[in-house]
C-alpha positions as CSV (number, residue, x, y, z in Angstrom):
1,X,0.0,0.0,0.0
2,X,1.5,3.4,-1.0
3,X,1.1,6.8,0.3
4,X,-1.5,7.8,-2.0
5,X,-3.4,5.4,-2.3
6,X,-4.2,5.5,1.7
7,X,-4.5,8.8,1.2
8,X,-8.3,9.1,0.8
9,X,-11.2,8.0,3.3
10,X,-12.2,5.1,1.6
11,X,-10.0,2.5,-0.3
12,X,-10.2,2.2,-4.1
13,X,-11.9,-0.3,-4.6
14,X,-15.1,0.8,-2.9
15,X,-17.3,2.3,-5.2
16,X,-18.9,5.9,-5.2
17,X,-22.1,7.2,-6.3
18,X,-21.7,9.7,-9.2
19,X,-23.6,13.1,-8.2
20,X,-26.1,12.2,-10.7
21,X,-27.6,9.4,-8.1
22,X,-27.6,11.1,-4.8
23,X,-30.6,10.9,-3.2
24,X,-30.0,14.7,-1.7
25,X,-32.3,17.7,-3.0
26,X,-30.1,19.9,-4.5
27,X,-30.5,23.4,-4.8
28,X,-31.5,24.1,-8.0
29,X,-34.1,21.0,-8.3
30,X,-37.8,21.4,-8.6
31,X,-37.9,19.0,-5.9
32,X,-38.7,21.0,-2.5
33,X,-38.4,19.5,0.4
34,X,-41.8,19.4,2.7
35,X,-42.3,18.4,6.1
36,X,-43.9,15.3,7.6
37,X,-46.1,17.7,10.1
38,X,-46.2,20.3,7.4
39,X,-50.2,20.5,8.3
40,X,-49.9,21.0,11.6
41,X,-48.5,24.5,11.0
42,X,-49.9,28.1,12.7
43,X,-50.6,30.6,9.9
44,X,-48.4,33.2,9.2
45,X,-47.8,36.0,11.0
46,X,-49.3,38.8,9.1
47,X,-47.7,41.5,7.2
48,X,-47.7,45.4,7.2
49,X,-49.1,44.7,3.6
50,X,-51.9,42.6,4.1
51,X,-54.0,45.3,6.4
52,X,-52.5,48.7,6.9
53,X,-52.8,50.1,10.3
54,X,-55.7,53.0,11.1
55,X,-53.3,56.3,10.9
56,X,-54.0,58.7,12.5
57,X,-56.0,57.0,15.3
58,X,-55.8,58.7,19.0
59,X,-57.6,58.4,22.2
60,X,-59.0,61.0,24.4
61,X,-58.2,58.8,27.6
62,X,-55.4,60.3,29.8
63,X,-53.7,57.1,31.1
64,X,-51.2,59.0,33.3
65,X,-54.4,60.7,35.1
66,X,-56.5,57.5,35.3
67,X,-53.4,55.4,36.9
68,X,-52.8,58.2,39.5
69,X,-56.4,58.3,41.0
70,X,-56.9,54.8,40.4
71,X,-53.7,54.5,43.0
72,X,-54.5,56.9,45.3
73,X,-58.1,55.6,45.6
74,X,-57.1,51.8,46.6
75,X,-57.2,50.3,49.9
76,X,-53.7,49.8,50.9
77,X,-53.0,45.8,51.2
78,X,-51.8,44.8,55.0
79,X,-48.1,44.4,55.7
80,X,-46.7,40.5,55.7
81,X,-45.6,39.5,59.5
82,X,-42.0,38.9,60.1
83,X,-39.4,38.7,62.2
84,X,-35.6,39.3,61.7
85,X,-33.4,36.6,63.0
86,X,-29.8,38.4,61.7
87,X,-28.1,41.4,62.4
88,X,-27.9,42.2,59.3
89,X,-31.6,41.4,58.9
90,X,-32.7,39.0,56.9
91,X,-36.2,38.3,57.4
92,X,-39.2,35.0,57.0
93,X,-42.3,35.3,57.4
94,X,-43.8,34.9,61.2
95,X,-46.8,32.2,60.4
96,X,-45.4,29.4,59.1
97,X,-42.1,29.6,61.9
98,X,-44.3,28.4,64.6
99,X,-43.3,31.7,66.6
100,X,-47.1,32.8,66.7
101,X,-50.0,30.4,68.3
102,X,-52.2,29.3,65.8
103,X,-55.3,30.2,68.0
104,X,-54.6,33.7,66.8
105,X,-55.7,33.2,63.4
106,X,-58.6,30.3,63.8
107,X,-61.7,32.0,62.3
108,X,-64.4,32.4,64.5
109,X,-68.3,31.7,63.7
């Protein structure tokens, strides 16, 4: 065995496919390649083109306004008990520690 004829992946006496048999889709061929699940595809997104957006549209609702009194009229929500067990503290929440009897928050009839 020489040099050059090692030199290649296979040995020469195997024989290759010519380009005209591969089983590949090539680029240029009217074959296209589809897939199995092709059906099982969403819709496309769709474009700027297909329905032009209304130009020129504005509101008369003042958002900025609506937030503010919206904020300032809510009931503020009651504060989480907890306790800090660190100096530099780092806090959990009281309940579930067992540090408060659970008498305390039984609801009554």
């Amino acid at each position: 065995m020489t040099r050059f004829s090692a030199s290649t992946i296979c040995t020469a006496a195997m024989q290759h496919q010519s380009p005209t048999d591969c089983k590949f889709i090539s680029f240029f061929s009217e074959q296209k390649f589809e897939y199995a699940d092709a059906d099982r595809k969403k819709p496309a997104v769709p474009t700027s083109k297909d329905e032009p957006p209304l130009l020129g549209l504005k509101t008369t609702k003042n958002f900025i306004t609506k937030n503010a009194v919206e904020t300032i009229m809510s009931v503020p929500g009651k504060p989480e008990k907890k306790y800090a067990d660190t100096r530099i503290g780092d806090t959990h929440n009281l309940i579930p520690s067992g540090l408060e009897p659970k008498f305390v928050h039984k609801k009554v009839c």
